[in-house]
C-alpha positions in Angstrom: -6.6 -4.1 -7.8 -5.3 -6.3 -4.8 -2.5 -8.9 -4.9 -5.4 -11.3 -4.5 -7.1 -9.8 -7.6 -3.6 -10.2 -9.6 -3.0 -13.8 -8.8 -6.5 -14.7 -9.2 -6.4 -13.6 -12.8 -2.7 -12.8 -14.0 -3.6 -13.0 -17.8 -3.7 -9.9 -19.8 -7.6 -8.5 -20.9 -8.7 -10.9 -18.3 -11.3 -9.4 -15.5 -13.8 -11.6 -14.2 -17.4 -10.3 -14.6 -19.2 -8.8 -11.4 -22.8 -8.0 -10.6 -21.9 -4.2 -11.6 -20.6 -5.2 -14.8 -22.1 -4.7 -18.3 -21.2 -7.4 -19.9 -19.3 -10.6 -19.3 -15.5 -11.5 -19.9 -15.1 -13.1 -23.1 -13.1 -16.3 -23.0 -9.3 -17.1 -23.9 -10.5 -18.4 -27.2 -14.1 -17.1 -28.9 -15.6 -19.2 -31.5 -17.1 -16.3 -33.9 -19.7 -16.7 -36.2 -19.9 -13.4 -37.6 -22.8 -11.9 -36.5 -21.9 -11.5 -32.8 -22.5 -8.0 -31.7 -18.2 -7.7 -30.5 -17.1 -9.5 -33.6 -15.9 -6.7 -35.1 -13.3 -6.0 -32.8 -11.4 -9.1 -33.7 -10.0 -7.0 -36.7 -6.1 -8.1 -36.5 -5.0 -11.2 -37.8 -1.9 -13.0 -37.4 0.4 -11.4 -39.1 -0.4 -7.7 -37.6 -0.5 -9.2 -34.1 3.3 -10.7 -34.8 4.7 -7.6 -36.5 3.5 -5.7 -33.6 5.1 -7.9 -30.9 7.8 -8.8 -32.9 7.4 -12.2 -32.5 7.0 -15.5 -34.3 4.4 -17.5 -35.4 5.5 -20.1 -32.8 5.6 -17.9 -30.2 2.5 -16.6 -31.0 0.5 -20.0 -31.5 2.0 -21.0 -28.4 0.6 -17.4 -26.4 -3.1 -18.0 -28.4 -5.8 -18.5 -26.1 -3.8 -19.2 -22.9 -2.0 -15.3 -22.2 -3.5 -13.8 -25.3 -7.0 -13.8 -26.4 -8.0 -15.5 -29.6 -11.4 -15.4 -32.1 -11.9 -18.6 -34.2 -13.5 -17.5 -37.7 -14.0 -19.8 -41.0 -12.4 -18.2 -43.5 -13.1 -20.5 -46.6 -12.3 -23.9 -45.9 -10.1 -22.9 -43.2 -10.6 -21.2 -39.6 -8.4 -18.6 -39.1 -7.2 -16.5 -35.7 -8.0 -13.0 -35.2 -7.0 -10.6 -32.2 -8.7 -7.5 -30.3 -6.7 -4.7 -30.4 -6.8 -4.1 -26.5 -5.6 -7.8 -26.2 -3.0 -7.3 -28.4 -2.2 -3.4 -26.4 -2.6 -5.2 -22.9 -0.7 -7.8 -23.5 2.4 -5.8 -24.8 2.1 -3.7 -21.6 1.7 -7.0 -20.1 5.3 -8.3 -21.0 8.3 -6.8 -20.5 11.7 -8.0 -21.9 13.5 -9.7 -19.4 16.8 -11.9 -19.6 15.3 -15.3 -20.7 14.0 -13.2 -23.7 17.7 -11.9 -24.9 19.8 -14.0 -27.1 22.0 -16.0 -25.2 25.2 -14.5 -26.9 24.5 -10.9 -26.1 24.1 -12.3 -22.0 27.4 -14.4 -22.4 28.9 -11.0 -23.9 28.0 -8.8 -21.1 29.1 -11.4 -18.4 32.1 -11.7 -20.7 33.0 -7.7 -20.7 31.9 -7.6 -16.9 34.7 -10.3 -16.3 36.9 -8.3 -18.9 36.5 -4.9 -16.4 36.9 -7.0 -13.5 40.4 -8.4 -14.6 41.4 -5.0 -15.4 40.4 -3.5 -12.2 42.6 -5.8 -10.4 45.6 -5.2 -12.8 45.4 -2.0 -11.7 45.0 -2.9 -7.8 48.2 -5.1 -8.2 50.3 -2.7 -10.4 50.0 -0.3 -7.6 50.8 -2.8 -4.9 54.2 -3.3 -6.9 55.0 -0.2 -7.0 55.6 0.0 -3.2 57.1 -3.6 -2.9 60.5 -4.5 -4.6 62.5 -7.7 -5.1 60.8 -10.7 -3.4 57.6 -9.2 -3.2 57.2 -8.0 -6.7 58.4 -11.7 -7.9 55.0 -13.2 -5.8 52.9 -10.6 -6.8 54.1 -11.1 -10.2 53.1 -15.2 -9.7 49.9 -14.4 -8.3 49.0 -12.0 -11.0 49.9 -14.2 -14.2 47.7 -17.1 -12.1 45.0 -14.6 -12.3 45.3 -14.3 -15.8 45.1 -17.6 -16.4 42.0 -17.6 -14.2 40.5 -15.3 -16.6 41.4 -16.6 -19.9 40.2 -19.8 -18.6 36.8 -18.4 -17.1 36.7 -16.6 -20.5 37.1 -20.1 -23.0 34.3 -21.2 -20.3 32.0 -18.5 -21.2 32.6 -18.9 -25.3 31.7 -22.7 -25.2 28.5 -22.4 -23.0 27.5 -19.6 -25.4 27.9 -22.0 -28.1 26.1 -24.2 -26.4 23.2 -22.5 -25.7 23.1 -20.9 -29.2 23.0 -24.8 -30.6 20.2 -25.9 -28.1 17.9 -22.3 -29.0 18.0 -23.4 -32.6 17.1 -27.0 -32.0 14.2 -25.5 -29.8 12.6 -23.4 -32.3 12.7 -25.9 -34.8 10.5 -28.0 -32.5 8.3 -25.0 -31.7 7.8 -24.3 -35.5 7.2 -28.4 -36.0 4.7 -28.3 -33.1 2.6 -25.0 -34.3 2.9 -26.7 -37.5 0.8 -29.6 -36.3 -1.5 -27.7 -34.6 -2.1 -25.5 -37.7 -2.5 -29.2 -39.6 -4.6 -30.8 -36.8 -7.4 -27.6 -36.8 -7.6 -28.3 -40.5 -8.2 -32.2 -40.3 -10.6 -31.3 -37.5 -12.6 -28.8 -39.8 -12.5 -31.4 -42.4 -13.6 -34.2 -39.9 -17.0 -32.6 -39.2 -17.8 -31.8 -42.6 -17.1 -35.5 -43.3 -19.1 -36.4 -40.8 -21.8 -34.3 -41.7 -21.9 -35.5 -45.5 -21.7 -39.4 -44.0 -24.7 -38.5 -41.7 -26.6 -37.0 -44.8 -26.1 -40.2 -46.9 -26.6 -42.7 -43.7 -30.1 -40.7 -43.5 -31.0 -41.1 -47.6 -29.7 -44.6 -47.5 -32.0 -45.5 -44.2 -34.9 -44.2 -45.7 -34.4 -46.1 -49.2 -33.7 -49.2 -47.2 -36.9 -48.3 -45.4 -38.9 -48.1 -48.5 -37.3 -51.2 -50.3 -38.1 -53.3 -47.5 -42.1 -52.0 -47.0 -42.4 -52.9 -50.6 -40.6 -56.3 -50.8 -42.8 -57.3 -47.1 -45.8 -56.4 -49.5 -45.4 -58.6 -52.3 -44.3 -61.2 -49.8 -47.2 -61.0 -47.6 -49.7 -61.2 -51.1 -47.7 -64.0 -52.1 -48.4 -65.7 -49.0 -51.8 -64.8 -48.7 -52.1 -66.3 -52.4 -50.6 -69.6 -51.3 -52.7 -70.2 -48.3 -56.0 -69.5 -50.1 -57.3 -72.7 -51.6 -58.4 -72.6 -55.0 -61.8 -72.7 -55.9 -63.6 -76.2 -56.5 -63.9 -78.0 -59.3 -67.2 -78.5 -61.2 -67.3 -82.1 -62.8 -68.5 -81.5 -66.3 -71.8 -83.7 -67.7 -71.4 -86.3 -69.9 -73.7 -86.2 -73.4 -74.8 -89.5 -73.9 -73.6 -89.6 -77.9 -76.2 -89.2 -80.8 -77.7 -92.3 -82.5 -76.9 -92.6 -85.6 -80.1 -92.7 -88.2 -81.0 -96.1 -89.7 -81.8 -95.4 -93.5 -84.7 -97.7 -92.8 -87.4 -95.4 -92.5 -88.5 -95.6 -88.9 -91.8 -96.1 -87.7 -93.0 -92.5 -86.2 -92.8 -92.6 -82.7 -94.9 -91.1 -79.7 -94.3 -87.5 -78.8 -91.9 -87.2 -75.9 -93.6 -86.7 -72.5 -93.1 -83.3 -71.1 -90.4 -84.8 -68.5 -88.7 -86.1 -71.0 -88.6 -83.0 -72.5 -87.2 -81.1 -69.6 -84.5 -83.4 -69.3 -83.1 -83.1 -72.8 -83.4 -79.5 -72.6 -80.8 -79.5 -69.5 -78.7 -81.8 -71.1 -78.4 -79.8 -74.2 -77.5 -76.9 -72.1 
C-alpha cells in the first residue's frame, strides 16, 4: 500500500472496493436487520469491545462509526452497537499508545525525575570543579551552585502545579465526554421512539380519513334526497264533489212519479260514486 493509499483511507478495516474485489466495503456504521448474509460477524457488543481496548464508554462512543466500525441492531425497544472482530483486531493494531494517551501525572513525573538527574549531574560537574579551585573561586562556585538549586526547586514547584492543573482539567473533560455519550445514548432512543410514534399517528390519520370519508358520503346522501324531496312539487289536489243533500220525505203520500230517464240515471249513478 502507497502513502497515497494511506492518506486516502487512514481508518482501520477500511479499503475501498475495486473491480477485482469480491465484495464491497461496508460502511462506518451498518444498519442490520438480521438477516444480512455478514450479520453474523457483528458478534461483540460494547462491553467486550471496551474490555478489550481498555477503554471507556466515552471513548468508545466517540471512536463508533468514525475510526471504528459500528452495526446498528434493535434489540427490544432499543438499538444497540455491535463490532466485527477484525474491526475491533485492526483497530488495536491501528493505535498505539502515545503521550497524549498517558496520564498527565506519570509525564509531569518523568520530566520531573529527568530534571532531578539533571540537577544531580551538574552537582557532580561543579563538586569536581571545586575541588581544583580554592578560596575565591570555591565562594562563586558555591553562589552559582545554590542559584542553581533554586532554579531547580523552582522549575520543580512549576512542574507540581501544572500537573495539578492538568489533572483538574482531565476530570472536568471526561465528565463532559460521559454527559455527551450520555445524550447521544438518550437522543438514539427518542429517535427510535419518534418513528414508532410517527408510525402509530400515520395508522390512526389513515382510519380516521377513511371514517371521515365515509361519514361525509353518507351525510351528502341524505342531504342530496332531502333536497331532491324539497324541489319536487307535490302532487295536485283533486277538488272533492259536492252531494246535493237528500230530501227529506213528506209523510203526505206522494203522488208516484215518472220513471227517471236513462240520463238521469247515469248521472246519479256517478254522483253516488
Amino acid at each position: 500500500m502507497t502513502s497515497g493509499d494511506v492518506e486516502k483511507d487512514w481508518r482501520p478495516g477500511a479499503s475501498a472496493a475495486g473491480p477485482g474485489d469480491e465484495e464491497p466495503a461496508l460502511p462506518q456504521v451498518v444498519w442490520l436487520r438480521g438477516d444480512e448474509p455478514f450479520c453474523g460477524d457483528f458478534s461483540l457488543d460494547a462491553e467486550a469491545v471496551m474490555a478489550r481496548l481498555g477503554i471507556k464508554r466515552t471513548r468508545l462512543t466517540q471512536i463508533s462509526g468514525r475510526e471504528l466500525r459500528v452495526g446498528r441492531i434493535r434489540r427490544g425497544r432499543y438499538v444497540a452497537p455491535v463490532y466485527r472482530e477484525e474491526d475491533v483486531e485492526a483497530y488495536s493494531a491501528w493505535t498505539r499508545p502515545t503521550a497524549t494517551h498517558l496520564k498527565s501525572s506519570q509525564v509531569l513525573e518523568d520530566a520531573a525525575r529527568v530534571l532531578t538527574g539533571q540537577g544531580e549531574d551538574i552537582v557532580d560537574r561543579v563538586s569536581d570543579e571545586m575541588a581544583r579551585y580554592h578560596g575565591e573561586d570555591r565562594r562563586l562556585l558555591a553562589e552559582q551552585i545554590e542559584v542553581l538549586a533554586q532554579h531547580l526547586d523552582a522549575e520543580r514547584d512549576r512542574a507540581v502545579r501544572a500537573e495539578a492543573k492538568v489533572t483538574g482539567q482531565l476530570k472536568v473533560l471526561e465528565g463532559k465526554i460521559e454527559a455527551i455519550g450520555a445524550a447521544l445514548e438518550k437522543l438514539a432512543f427518542l429517535q427510535t421512539s419518534w418513528n414508532r410514534d410517527v408510525a402509530e399517528l400515520r395508522a390512526v390519520t389513515r382510519s380516521v380519513s377513511d371514517e371521515l370519508a365515509r361519514e361525509l358520503k353518507t351525510s351528502f346522501g341524505t342531504e342530496i334526497a332531502g333536497a331532491v324531496k324539497a324541489l319536487t312539487p307535490p302532487p295536485p289536489k283533486v277538488p272533492k264533489k259536492k252531494v246535493a243533500p237528500k230530501k227529506a220525505k213528506s209523510k203526505k203520500a206522494a203522488a208516484p212519479e215518472a220513471p227517471p230517464s236513462v240520463g238521469s240515471a247515469r248521472r246519479a249513478a256517478r254522483l253516488r260514486r
